[in-house]
Backbone bond lengths (Angstrom), bond angles and torsions (degrees), N, CA, C in turn:
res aa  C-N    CA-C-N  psi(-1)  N-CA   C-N-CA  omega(-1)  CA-C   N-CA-C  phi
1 X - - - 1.464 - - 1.525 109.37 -
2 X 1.480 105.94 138.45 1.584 110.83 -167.89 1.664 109.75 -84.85
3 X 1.295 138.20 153.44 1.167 130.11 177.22 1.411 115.43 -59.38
4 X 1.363 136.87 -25.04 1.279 157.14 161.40 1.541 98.08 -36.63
5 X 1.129 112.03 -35.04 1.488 108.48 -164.67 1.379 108.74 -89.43
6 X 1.696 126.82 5.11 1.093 130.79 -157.56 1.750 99.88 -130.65
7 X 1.364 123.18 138.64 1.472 115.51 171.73 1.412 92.03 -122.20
8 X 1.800 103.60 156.42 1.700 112.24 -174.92 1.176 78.31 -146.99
9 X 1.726 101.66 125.18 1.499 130.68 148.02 1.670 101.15 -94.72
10 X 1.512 86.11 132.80 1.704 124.80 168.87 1.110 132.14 -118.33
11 X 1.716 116.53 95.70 1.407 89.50 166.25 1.835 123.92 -119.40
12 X 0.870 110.43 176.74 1.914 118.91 -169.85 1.198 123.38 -124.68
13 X 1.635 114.74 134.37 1.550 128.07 -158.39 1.370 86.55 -127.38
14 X 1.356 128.06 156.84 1.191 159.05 141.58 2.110 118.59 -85.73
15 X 1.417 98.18 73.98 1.736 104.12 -162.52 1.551 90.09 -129.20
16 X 1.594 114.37 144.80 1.381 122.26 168.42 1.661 101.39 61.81
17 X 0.706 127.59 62.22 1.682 131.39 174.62 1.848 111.50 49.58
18 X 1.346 122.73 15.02 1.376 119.59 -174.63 1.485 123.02 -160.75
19 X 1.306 104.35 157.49 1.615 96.02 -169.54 1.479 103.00 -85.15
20 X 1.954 99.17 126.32 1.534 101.74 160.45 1.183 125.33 -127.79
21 X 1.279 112.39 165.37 1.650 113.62 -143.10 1.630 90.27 -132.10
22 X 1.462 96.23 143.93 1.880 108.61 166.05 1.546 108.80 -111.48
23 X 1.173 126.02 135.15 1.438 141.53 179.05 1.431 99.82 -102.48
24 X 1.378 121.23 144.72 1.006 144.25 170.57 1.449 125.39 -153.90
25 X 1.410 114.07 104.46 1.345 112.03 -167.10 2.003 119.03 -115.22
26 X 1.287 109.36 136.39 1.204 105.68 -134.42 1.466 103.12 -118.17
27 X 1.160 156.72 134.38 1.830 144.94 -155.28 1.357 99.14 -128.61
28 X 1.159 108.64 165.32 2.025 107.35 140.13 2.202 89.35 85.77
29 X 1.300 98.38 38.70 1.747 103.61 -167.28 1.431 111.72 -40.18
30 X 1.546 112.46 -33.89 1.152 122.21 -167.80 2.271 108.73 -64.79
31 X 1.195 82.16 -41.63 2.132 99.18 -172.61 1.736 82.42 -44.36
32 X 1.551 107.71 168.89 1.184 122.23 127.92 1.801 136.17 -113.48
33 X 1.378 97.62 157.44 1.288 106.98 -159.46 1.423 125.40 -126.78
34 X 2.029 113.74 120.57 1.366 83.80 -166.42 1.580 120.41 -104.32
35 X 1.070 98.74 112.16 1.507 123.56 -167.03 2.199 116.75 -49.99
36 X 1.657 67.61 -11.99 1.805 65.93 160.31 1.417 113.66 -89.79
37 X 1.019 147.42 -59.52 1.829 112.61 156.47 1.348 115.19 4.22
38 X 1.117 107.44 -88.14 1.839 112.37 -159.93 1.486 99.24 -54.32
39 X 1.144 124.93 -63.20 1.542 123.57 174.30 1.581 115.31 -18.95
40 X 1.520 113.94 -58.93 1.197 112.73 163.31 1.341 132.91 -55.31
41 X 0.979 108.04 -66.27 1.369 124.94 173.07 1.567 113.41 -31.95
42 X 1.317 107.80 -61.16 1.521 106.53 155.39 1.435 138.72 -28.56
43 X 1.646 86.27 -63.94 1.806 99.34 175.45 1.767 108.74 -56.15
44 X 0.919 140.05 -57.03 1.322 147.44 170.53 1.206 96.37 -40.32
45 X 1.493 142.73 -46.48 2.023 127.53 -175.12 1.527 74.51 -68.90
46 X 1.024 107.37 -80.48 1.846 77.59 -146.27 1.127 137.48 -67.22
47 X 1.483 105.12 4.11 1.956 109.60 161.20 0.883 104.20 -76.11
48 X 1.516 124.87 -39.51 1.950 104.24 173.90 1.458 108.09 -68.73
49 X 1.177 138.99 -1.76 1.845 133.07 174.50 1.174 98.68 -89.89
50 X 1.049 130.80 -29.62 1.868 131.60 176.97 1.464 104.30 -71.10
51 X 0.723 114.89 -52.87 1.632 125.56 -171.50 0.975 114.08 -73.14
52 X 1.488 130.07 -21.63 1.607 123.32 169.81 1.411 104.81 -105.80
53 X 1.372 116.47 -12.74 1.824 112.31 150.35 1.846 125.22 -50.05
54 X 1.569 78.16 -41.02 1.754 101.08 -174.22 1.682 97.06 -48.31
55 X 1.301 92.59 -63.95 1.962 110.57 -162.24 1.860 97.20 -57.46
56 X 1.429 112.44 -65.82 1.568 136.13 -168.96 1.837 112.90 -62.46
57 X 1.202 113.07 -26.63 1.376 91.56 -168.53 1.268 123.75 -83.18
58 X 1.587 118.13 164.05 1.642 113.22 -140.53 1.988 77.62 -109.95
59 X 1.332 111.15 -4.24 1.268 101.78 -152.36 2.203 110.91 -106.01
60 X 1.734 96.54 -11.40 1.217 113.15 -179.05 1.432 106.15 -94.25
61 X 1.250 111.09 145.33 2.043 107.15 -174.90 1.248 104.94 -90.76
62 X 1.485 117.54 -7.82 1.823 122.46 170.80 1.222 116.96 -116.83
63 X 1.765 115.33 42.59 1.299 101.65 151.91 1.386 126.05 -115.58
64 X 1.111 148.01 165.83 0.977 142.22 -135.47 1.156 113.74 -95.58
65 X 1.318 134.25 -17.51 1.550 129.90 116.19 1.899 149.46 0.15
66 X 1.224 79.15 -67.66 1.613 117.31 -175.08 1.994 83.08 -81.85
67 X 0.969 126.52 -40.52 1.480 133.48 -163.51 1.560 96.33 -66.88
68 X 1.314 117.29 -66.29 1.397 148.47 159.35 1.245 106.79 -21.74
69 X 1.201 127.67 -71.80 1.553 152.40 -166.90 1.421 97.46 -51.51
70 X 1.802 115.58 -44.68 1.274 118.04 -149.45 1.835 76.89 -110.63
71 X 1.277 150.26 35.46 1.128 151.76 -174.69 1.273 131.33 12.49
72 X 1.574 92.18 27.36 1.455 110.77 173.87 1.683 130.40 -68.98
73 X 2.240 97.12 -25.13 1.352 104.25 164.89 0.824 127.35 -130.49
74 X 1.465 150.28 164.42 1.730 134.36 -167.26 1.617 98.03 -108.29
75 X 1.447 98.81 -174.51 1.676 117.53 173.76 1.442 88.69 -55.79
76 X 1.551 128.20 -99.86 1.316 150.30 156.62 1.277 91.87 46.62
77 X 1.714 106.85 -88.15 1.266 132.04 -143.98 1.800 105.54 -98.22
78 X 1.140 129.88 21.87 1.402 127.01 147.36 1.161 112.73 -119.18
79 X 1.307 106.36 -172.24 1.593 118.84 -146.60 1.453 99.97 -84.67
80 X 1.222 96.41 125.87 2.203 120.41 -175.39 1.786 93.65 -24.95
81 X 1.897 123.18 -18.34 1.440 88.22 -166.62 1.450 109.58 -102.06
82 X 1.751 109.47 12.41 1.563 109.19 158.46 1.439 126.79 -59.88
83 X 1.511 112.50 -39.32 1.389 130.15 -157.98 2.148 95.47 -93.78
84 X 1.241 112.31 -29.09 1.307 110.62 155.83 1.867 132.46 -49.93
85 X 1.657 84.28 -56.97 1.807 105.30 159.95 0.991 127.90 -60.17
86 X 1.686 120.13 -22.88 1.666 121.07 172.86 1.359 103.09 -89.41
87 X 1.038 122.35 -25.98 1.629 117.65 179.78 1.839 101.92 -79.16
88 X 1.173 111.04 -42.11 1.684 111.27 178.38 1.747 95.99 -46.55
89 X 1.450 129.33 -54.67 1.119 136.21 -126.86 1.542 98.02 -89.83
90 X 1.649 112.08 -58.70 1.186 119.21 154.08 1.498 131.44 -2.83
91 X 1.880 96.29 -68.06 1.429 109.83 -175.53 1.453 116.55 -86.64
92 X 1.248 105.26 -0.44 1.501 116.38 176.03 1.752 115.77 -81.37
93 X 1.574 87.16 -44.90 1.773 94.82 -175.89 1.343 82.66 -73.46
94 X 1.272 151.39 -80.08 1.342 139.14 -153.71 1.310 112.28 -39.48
95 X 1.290 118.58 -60.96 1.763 116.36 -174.43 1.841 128.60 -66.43
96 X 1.820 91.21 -18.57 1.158 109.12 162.89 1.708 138.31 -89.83
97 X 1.514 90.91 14.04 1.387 111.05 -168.52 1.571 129.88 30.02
98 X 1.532 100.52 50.78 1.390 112.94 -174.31 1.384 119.84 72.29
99 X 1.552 123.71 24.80 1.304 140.88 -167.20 1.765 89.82 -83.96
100 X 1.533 100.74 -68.98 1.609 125.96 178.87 1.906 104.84 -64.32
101 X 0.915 108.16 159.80 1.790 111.21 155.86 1.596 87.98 176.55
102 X 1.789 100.00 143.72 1.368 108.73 -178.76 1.632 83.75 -107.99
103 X 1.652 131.53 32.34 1.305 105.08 173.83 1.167 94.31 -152.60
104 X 1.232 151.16 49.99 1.611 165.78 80.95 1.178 104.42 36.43
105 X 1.460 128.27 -84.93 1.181 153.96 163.53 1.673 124.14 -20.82
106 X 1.512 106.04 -34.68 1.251 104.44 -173.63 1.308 116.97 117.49
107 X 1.774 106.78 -27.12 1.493 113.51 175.17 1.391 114.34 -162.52
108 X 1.386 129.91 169.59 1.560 110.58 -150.28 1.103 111.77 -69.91
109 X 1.344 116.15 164.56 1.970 110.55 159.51 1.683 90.06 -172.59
110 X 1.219 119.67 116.39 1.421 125.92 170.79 1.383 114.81 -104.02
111 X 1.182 99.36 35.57 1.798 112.86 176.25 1.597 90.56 -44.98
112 X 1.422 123.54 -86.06 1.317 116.39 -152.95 1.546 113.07 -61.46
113 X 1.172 127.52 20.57 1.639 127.74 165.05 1.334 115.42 -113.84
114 X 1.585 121.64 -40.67 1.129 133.06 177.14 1.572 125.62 -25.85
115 X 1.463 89.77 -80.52 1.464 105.56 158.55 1.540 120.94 1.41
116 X 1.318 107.66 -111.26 1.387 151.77 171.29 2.124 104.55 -36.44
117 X 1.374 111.61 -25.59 1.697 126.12 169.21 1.251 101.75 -96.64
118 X 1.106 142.81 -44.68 1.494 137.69 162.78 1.345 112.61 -32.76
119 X 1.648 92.94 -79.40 1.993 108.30 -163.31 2.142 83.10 -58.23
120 X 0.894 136.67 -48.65 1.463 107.90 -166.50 0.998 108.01 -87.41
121 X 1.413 149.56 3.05 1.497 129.67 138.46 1.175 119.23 -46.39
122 X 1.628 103.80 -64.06 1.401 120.61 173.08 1.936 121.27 -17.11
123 X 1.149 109.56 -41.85 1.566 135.16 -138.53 1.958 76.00 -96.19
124 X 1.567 97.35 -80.91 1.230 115.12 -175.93 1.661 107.18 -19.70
125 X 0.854 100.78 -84.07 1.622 134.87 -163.06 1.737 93.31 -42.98
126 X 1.034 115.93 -93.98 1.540 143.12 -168.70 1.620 129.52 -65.42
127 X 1.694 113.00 -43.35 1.329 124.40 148.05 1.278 127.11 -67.61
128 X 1.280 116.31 -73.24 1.188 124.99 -159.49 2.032 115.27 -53.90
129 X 1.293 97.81 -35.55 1.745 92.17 157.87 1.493 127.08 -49.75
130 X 1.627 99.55 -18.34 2.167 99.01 -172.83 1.171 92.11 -88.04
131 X 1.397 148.06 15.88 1.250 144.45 167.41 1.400 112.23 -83.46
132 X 1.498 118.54 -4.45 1.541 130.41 -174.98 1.468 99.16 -97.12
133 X 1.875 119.83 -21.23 1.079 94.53 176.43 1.603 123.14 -84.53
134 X 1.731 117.62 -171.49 1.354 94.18 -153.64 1.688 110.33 -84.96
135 X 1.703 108.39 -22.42 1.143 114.02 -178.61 1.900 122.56 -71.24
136 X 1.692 93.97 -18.06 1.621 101.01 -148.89 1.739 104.72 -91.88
137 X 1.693 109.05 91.83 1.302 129.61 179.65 1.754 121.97 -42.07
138 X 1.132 92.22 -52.48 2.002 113.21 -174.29 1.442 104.09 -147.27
139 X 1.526 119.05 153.35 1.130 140.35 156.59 1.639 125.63 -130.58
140 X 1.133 122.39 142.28 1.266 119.72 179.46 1.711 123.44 177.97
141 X 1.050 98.30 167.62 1.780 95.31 -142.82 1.618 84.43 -122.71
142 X 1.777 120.44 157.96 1.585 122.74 -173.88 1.375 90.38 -150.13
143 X 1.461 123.79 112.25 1.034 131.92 174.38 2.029 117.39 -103.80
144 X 1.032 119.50 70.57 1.033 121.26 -161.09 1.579 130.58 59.52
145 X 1.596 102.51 34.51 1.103 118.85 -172.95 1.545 123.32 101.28
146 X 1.232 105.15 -14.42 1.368 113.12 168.44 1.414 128.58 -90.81
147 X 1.196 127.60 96.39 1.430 130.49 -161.29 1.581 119.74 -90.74
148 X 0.744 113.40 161.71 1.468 123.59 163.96 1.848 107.25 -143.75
149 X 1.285 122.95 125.26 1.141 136.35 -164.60 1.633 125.96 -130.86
150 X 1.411 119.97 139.82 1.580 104.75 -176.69 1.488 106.90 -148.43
151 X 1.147 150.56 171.18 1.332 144.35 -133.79 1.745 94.86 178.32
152 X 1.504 122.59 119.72 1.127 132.20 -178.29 1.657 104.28 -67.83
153 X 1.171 112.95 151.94 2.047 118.40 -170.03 1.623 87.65 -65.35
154 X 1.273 99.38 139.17 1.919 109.19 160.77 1.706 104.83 67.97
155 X 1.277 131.93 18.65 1.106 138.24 165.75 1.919 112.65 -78.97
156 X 0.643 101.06 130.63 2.101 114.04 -177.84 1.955 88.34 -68.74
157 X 1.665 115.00 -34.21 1.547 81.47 -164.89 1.220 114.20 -75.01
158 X 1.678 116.61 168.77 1.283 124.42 169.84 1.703 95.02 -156.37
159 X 2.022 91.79 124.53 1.396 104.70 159.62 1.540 140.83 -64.11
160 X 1.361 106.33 114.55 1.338 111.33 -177.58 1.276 116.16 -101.29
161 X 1.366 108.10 116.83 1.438 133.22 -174.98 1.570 120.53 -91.96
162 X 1.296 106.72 121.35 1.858 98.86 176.79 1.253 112.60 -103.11
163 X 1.433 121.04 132.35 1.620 111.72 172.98 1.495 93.85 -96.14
164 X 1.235 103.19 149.40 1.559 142.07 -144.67 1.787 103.07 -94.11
165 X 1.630 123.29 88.44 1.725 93.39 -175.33 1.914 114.30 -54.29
166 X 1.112 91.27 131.64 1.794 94.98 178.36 1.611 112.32 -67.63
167 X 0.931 125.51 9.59 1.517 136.97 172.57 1.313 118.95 -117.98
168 X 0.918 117.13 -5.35 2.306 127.37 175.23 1.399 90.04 -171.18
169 X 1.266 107.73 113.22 1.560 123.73 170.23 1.215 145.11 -116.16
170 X 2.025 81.74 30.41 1.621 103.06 140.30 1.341 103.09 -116.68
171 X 1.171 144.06 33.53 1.374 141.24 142.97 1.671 134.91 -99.51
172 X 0.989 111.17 109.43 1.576 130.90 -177.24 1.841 117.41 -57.95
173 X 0.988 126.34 99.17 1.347 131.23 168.76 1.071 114.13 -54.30
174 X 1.713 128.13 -46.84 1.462 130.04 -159.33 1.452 109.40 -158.90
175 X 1.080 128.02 171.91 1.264 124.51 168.45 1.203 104.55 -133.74
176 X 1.682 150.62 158.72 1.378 165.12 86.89 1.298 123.16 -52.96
177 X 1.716 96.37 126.55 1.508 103.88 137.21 1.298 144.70 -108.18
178 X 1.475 116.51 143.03 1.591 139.77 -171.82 1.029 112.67 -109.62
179 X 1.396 103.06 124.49 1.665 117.72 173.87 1.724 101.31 -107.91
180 X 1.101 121.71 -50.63 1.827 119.16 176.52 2.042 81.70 -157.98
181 X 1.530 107.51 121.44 1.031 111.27 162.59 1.766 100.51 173.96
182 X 1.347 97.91 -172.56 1.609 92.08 -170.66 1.847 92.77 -125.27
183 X 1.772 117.33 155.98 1.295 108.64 161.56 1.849 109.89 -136.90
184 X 1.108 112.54 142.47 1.457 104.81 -162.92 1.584 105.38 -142.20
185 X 1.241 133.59 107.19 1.176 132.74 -160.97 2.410 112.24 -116.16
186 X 0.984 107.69 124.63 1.151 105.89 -177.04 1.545 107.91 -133.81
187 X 1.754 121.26 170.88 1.179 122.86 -149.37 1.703 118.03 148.55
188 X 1.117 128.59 -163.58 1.375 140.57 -171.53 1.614 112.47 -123.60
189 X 1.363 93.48 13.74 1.965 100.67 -173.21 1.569 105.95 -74.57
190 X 1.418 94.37 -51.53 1.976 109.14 -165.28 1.724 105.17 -81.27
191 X 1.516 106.36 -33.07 1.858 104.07 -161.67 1.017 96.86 -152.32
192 X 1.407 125.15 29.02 1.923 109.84 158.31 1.255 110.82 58.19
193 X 1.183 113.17 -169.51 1.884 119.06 -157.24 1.393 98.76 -61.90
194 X 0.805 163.51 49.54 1.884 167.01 164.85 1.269 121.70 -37.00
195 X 2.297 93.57 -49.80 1.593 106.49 -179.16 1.617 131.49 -84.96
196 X 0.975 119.45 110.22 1.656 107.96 -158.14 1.517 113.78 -80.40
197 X 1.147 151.65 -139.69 1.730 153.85 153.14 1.415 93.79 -147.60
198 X 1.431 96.59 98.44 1.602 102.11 164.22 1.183 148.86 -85.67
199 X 1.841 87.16 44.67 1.770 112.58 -177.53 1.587 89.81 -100.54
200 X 1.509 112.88 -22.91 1.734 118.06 -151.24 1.693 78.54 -121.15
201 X 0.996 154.23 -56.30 1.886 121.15 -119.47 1.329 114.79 89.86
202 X 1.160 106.19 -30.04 1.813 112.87 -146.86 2.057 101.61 -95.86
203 X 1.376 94.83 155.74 1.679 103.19 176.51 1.221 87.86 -79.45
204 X 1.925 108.84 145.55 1.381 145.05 153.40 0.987 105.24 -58.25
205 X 1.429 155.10 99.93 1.460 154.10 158.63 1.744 118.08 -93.93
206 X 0.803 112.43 -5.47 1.518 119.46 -178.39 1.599 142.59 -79.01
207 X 1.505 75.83 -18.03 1.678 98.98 177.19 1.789 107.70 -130.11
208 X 1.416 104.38 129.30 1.849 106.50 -161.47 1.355 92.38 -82.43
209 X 1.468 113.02 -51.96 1.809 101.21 -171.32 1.583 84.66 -148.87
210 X 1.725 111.22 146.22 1.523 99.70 150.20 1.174 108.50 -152.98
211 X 1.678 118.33 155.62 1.383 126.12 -159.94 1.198 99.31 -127.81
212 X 1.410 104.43 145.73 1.932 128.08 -177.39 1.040 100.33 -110.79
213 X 1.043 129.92 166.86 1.506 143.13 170.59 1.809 93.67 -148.89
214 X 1.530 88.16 123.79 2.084 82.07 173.28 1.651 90.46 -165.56
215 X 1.436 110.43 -167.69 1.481 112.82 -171.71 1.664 108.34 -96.26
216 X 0.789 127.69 -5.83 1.153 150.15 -167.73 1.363 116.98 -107.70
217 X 1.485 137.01 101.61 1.675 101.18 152.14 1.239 136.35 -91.55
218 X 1.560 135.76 5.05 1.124 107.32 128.80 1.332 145.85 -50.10
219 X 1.191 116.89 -38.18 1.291 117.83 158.47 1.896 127.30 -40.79
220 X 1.469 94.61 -45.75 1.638 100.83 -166.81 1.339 89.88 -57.92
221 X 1.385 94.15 -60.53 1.437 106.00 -155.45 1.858 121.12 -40.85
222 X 1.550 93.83 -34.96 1.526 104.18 -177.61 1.717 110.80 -66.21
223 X 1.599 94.38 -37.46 1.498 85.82 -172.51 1.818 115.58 -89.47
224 X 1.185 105.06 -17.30 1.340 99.78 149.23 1.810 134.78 -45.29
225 X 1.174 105.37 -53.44 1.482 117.23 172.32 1.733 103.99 -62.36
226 X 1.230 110.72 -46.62 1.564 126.98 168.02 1.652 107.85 -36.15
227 X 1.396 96.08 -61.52 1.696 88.71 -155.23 2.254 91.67 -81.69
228 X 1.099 115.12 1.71 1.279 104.49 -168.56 1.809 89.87 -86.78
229 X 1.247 91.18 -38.94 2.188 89.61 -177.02 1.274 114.23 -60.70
230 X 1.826 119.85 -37.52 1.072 128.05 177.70 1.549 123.31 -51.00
231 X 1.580 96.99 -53.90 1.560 107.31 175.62 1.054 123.58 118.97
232 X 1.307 141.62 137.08 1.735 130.63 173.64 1.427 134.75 -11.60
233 X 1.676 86.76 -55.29 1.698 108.12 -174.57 1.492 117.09 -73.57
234 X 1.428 116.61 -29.81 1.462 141.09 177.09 1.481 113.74 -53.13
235 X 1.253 140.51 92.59 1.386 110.12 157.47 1.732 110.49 -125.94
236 X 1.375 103.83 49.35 1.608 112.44 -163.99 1.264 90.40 -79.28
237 X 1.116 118.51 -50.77 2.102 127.84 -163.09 1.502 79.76 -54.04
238 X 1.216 155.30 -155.29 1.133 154.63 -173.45 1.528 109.60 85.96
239 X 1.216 104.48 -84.50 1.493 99.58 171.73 1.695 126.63 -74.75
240 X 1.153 104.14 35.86 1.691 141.05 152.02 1.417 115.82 -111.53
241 X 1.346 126.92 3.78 1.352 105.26 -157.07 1.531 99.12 -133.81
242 X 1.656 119.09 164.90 1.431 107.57 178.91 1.543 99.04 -136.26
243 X 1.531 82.94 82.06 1.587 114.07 172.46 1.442 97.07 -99.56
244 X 1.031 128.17 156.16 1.604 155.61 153.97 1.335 103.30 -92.66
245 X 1.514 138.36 -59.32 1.486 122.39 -156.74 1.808 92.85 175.45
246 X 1.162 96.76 126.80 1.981 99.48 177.92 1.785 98.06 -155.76
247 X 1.678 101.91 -174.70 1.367 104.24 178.24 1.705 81.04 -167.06
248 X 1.920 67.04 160.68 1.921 86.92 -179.57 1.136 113.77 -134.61
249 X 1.564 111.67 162.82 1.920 97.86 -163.27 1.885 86.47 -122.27
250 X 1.173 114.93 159.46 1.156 119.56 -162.31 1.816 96.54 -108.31
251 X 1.398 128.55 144.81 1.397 122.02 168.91 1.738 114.09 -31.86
252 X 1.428 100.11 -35.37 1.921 102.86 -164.04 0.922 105.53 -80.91
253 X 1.944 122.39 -21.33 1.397 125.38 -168.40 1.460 126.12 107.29
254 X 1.233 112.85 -19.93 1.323 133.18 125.65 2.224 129.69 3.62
255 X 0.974 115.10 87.80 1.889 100.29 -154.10 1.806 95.25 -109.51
256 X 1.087 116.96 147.75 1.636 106.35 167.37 1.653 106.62 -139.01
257 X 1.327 138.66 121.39 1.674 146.60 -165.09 1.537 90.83 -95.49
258 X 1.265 110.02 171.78 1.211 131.44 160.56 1.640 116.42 176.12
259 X 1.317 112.48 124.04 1.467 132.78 -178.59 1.519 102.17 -85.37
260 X 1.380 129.80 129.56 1.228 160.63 177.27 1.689 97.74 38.00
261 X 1.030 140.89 -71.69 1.570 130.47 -173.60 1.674 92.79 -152.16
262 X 1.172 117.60 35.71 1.493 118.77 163.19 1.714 118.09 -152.05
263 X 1.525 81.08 122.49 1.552 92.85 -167.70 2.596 107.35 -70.08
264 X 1.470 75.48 140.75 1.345 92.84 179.66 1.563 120.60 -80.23
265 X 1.281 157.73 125.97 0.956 139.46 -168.16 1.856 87.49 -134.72
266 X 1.679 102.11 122.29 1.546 106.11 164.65 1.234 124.27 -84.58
267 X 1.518 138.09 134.74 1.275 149.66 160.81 1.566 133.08 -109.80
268 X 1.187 105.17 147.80 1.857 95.20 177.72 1.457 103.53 -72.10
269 X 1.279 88.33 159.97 2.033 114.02 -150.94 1.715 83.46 -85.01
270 X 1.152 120.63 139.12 1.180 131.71 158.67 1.157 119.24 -145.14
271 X 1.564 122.13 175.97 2.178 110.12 -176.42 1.798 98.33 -107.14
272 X 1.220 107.23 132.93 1.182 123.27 165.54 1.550 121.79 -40.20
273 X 1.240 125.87 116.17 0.958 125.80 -179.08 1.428 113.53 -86.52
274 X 1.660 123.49 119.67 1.630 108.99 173.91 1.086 101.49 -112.21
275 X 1.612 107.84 146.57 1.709 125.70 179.60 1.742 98.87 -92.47
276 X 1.053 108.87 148.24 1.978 139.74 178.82 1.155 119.01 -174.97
């Protein structure tokens, strides 16, 4: 089935400092469909992205964070999805072997997990039920490039994903396809040194951009930031990680892939030579 055969309603919020977008992809052109479902359904992702902005942001003096920070509120006494985020964060620095830490700083902030646990609640929760309806093919959510994606059983579509060269950004390095999975790419392409290694203090400079592909985007997302602290040369965390398949681009330009805990190396195609 040709993409022609498929229509995608989009719409776009301005939440958490960036524009995010809901996908909705729709089959069967001929049916009708009542699009108030999805309308809703929509509105609800991004009241839950507001609402965990509300709790999460580092940038409001009344969120419950910033509350925290200023030890004005405890775990206890904010909203059940702080004490969710400290347990995310926890198991993050552990599995990330101190790659990740939401407490670097001195005091919490799970900015770099948040994100990426939001938009896939978000997805979970609120999208992924319009896949029961009869028209609604795929759903999936783009949070500044960080996706989380899902694809109804026995559906022809499949999301095609471009990773972005971090040096001309209208040029495409690679492409993926997604049938239900998440892709989450981080680096020095979009915002310069941003990511720190909170073994050091110090900015991650070593890795230009790198992309995860896993089922999860919290997950991707973590090990994205992961493999950028790690470094080019690094791909030990890996068999820690629940990546499916990603690649990383090196400051020089330099790229290295690897599918589940084995790195891919491309070559020009040539015919096998057999000796007899």
């Amino acid at each position: 089935m040709s993409q022609s055969s498929f229509r995608r309603l989009v719409d776009v919020e301005q939440i958490m400092g960036m524009p995010i977008s809901v996908h909705v992809v729709l089959g069967d052109l001929d049916r009708d469909l009542d699009t108030t479902v999805v309308h809703r359904a929509v509105g609800r992702a991004f009241d839950h992205l507001r609402e965990v902005d509300r709790v999460f942001s580092t940038f409001r003096e009344d969120s419950d964070l910033r509350r925290m920070a200023r030890g004005e509120l405890d775990v206890a006494d904010a909203d059940p999805m702080v004490a969710e985020a400290l347990r995310e964060s926890q198991a993050a620095e552990v599995a990330t072997r101190g790659r990740f830490s939401a407490w670097w700083q001195g005091w919490f902030d799970p900015t770099g997990l948040v994100k990426g646990w939001a938009v896939e609640q978000a997805t979970a929760r609120f999208l992924q039920p319009l896949l029961a309806e009869p028209r609604v093919e795929a759903v999936g959510m783009n949070a500044g490039g960080d996706m989380q994606l899902a694809t109804a059983p026995g559906s022809a579509w499949r999301w095609r994903v471009g990773i972005a060269d971090p040096e001309v950004r209208t040029a495409t390095l690679a492409t993926i396809d997604v049938g239900d999975g998440a892709v989450a790419t981080s680096g020095t392409g979009e915002r310069g040194n941003h990511i720190v290694d909170p073994r050091t203090g110090q900015p991650a400079t070593g890795v230009r951009s790198a992309t995860v592909v896993a089922d999860r985007l919290a997950h991707a997302d973590l090990w994205a930031t992961t493999a950028v602290v790690a470094g080019f040369d690094d791909l030990g965390w890996l068999g820690d990680a629940d990546s499916t398949s990603g690649m990383l681009v090196a400051p020089d330009g330099r790229v290295r892939r690897w599918a589940g805990i084995t790195e891919v190396t491309l070559i020009d195609a040539h015919p096998f030579t057999v000796a007899g």
